[in-house]
N, C-alpha and C positions, 0 to 999 in steps of 0.2 A: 784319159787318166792323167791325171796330174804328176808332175815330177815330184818322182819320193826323196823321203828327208833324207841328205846324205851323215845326219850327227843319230846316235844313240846315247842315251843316260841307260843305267842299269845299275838299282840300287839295294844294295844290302845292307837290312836294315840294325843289323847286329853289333852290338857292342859290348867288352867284356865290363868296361864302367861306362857309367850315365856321367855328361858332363854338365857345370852348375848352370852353363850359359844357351846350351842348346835345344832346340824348338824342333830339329828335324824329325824326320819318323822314324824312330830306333826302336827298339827293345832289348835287355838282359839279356845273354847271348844262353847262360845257363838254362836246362831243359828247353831248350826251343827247337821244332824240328825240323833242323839245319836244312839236312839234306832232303827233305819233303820239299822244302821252300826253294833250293836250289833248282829241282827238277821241274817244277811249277815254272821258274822265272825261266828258266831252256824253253818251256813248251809256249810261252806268252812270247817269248822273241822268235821262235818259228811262226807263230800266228800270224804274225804282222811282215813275214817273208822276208825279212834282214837283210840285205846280201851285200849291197855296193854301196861301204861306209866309208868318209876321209876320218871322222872321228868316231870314236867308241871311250866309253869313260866312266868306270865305274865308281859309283863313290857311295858314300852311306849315311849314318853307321859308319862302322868299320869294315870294310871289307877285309882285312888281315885278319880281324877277330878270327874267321873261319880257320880250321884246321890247314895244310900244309895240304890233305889229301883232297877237300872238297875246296879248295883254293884251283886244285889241276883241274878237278873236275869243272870249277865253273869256267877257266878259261880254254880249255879243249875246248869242250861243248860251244863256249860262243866263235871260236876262231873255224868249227868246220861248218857252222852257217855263213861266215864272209868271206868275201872277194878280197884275201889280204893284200893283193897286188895293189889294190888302190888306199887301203889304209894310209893313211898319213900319221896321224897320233891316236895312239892306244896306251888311255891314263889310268891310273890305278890309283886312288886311296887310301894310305897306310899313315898307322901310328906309331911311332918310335916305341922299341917296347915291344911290341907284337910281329914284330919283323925277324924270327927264327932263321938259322941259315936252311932250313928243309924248303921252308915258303922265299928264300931269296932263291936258292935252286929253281923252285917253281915260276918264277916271275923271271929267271934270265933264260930260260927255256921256252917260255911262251913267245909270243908278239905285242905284249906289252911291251914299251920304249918310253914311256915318263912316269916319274910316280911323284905323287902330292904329298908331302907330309905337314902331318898338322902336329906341331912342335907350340905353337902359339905364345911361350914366352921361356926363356934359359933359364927362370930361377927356381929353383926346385922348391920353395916355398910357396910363390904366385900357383904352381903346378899345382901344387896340393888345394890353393884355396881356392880355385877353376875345377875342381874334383875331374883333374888329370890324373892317368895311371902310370908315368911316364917320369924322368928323373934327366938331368941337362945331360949325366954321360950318354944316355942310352941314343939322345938324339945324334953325337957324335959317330956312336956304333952303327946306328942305323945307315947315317949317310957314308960310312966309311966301308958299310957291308955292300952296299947298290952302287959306290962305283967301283969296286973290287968286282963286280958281277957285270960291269959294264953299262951299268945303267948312268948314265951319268944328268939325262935330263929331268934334272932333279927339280921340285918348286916346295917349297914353305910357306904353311899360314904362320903368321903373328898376328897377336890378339894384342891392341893397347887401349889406354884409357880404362885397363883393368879394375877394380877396389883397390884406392890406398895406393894405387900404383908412381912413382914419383917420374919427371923428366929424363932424370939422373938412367933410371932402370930403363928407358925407352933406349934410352941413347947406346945404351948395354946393348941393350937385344937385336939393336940396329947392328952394331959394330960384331957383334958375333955370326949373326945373320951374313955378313961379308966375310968372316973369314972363311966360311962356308965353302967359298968360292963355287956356288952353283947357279945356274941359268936366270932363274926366274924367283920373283918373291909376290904371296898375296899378305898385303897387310889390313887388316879389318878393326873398325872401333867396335868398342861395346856395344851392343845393342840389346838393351832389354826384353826379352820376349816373355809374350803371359805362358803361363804352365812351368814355368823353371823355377832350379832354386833360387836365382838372383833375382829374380822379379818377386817372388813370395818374400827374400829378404828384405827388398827396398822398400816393399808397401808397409813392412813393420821399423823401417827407418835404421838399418841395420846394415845396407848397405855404401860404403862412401866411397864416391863415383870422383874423378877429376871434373872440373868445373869444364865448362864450354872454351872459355879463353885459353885453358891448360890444352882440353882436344886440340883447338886448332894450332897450339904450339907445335902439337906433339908433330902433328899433321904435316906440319910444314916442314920442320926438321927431317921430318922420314923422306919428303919428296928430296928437298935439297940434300941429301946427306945420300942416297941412294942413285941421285943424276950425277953428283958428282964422282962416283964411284964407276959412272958406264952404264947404268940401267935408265932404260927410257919407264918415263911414268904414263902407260898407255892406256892405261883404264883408272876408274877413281882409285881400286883398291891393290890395282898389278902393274908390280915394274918385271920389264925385261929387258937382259943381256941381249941384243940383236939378234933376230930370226929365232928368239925361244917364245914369241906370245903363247898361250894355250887357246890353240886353235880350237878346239871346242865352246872355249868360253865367249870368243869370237862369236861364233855362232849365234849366241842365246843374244848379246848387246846388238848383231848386225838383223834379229830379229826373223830368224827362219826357221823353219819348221823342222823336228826333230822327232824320234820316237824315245817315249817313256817308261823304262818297263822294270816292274819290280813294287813290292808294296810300297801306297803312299808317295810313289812316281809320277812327275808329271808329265807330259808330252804336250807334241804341238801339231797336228794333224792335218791336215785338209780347211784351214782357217777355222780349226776347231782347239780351243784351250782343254787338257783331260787331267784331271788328278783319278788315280788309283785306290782300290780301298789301303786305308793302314792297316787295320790287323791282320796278322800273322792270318788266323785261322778262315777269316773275310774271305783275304785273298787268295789262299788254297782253293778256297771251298769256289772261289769265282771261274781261276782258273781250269778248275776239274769240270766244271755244268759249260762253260762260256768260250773258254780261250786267251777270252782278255778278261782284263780286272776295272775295265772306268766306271768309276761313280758317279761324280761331277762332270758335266760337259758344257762351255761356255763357247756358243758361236758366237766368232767376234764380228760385230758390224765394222764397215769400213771407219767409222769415228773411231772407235777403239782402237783396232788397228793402227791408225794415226798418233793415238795416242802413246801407244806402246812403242812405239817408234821413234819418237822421243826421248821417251822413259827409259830407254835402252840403249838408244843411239849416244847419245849425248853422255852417258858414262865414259865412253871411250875420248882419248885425245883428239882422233882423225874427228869428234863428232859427227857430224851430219850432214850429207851433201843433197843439196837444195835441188839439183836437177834426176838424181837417183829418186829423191821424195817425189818428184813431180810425172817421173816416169812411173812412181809404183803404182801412184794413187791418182794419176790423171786430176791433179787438180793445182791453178795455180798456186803455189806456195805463196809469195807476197800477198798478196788478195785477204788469204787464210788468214795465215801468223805473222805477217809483218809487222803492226802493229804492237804482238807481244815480244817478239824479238828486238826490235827498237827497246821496249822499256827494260827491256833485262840486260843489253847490251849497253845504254845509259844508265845501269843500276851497277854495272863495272861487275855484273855476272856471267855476261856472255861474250864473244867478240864476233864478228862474221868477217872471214878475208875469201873474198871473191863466190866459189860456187859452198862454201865451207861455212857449216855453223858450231864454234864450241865452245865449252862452257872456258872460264879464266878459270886463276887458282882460286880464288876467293870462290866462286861459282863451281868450283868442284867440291869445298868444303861443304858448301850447300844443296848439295847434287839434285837429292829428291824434291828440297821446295824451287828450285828451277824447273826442274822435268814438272811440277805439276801446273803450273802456269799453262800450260801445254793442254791438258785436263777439262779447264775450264770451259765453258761453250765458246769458242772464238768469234762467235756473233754477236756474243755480250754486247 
């Protein structure tokens, strides 16, 4: 038997608003049946025998959307499947605004010990036109209710390269993001995804984006403005305060294997890739005949594998250690990629110091068309 994943995702896909930029698997949280889908997602992570996790990390949707009472309920039920003696981090997902003091009760009661909020920009205008439900006091409130509760491992998204969004307001939402005074920060550029409303706006030219050169100002600003503050910049899009990385997130760039559970969830198995069905009722209906819910299953060949090991590795600062690759995958590393490594490391997007390969800053702006050089058949 193979050594089981020691990370879980567990995803609730509910949200009381749709936001304009997001592509995950969510739904209107109104008439949807909460608790049917709660006890479904218990009976999917029993399936799969859960027990000795370092990570556990629920995100959505909204997980806060839920009620206060089916909040208890889903964290009871996942804490009497684990072995919390070895837990390390237990993260939660919440949106400013949806954080009731009944659900912070419930959350400084449980074995959750970090919570993520997605705040994504201070100005209550940008909020509104990101069709956030959420207002710059409430995000104070929020962080001021979790560490009153003792929760203090707190992380933040920011969203920049917004519409129309200027330097000036970056540098805002940096500087307030610090006065914060909390652990960890993820910060993400736009990204257009098909199905949203920013994507149906831009294809009718309606939507105005900062230009390229504007990103990688902004880009840069964030990095420099954020290390000089004490945060290490250890992944493209996450700085941390020393020993707060999110060890979960770890996981997914260090490229091992996890369980996925919940609609529209993906996992990572036995060198097996799983997406879950999305709908709500798909998924009930899977979980009641089956136990689990996979729809999609991609065995990855050893190329793949290699592939994604790049693709993943190389987000992070530590990037990639050439003798780790060569133990995984029994195969000379030089021989393979040296050749593409040289050119990307003379194209001033890579560097390699001794057994170490990672990407520079310039080669971090460009993250994904570096990782895909990678891609390519290296027999070329």
């Amino acid at each position: 038997m193979p050594n089981k994943p020691t990370s879980a995702y567990v995803h609730i896909p509910f949200c009381t608003q749709i936001c304009y930029y997001c592509d995950f698997s969510k739904v209107f949280i109104q008439n949807q049946p909460v608790d049917d889908y709660l006890k479904a997602l218990i009976r999917e992570f029993e399936y799969y025998e859960i027990k000795d996790l370092k990570t556990l990390y629920i995100g959505g949707g909204t997980p806060t959307a839920i009620t206060a009472q089916q909040l208890d309920y889903l964290l009871t039920s996942l804490e009497k499947n684990i072995n919390l003696t070895m837990l390390e981090e237990f993260t939660i997902e919440a949106n400013p605004g949806d954080l009731t003091p009944e659900k912070i009760a419930v959350l400084k009661d449980s074995a959750v010990n970090r919570v993520s909020l997605g705040v994504q920009t201070f100005f209550d205008k940008q909020l509104k036109q990101i069709g956030r439900s959420h207002n710059e006091a409430q995000i104070y409130e929020s962080i001021d209710a979790l560490k009153a509760a003792g929760l203090t491992n707190i992380s933040i998204d920011l969203i920049y390269a917004l519409p129309n969004q200027t330097m000036a307001q970056v540098e805002e939402n940096v500087r307030k993001a610090l006065a914060l005074d909390i652990p960890h920060l993820s910060l993400y550029s736009l990204i257009l995804e098909d199905h949203t409303v920013f994507m149906n706006k831009q294809r009718r030219g309606r939507l105005h984006l900062p230009n390229e050169d504007i990103e990688a100002d902004m880009f840069t600003y964030i990095i420099d403005e954020l290390e000089k503050h004490g945060f290490e910049h250890y992944e493209i899009s996450n700085f941390t305060k020393p020993g707060f990385e999110s060890r979960h997130n770890l996981m997914y760039w260090d490229n091992v294997e996890y369980y996925g559970v919940g609609a529209g969830a993906s996992g990572y198995l036995n060198g097996i890739r799983y997406r879950n069905r999305g709908p709500i009722q798909h998924y009930l209906k899977a979980i009641a005949q089956e136990g689990h819910s996979r729809l999609g299953e991609d065995i990855l060949t050893k190329d793949q594998m290699m592939e994604e090991e790049f693709f993943l590795g190389l987000r992070k600062k530590s990037g990639i250690s050439i003798s780790h690759f060569e133990a995984k995958f029994g195969l000379p590393f030089e021989e393979r990629y040296g050749h593409i490594v040289q050119e990307l490391v003379e194209d001033g997007l890579l560097k390699q110091e001794a057994d170490r390969i990672r990407m520079t800053k310039k080669g971090l702006f460009l993250g994904d068309t570096v990782a895909e050089k990678f891609i390519l058949d290296p027999n070329d």
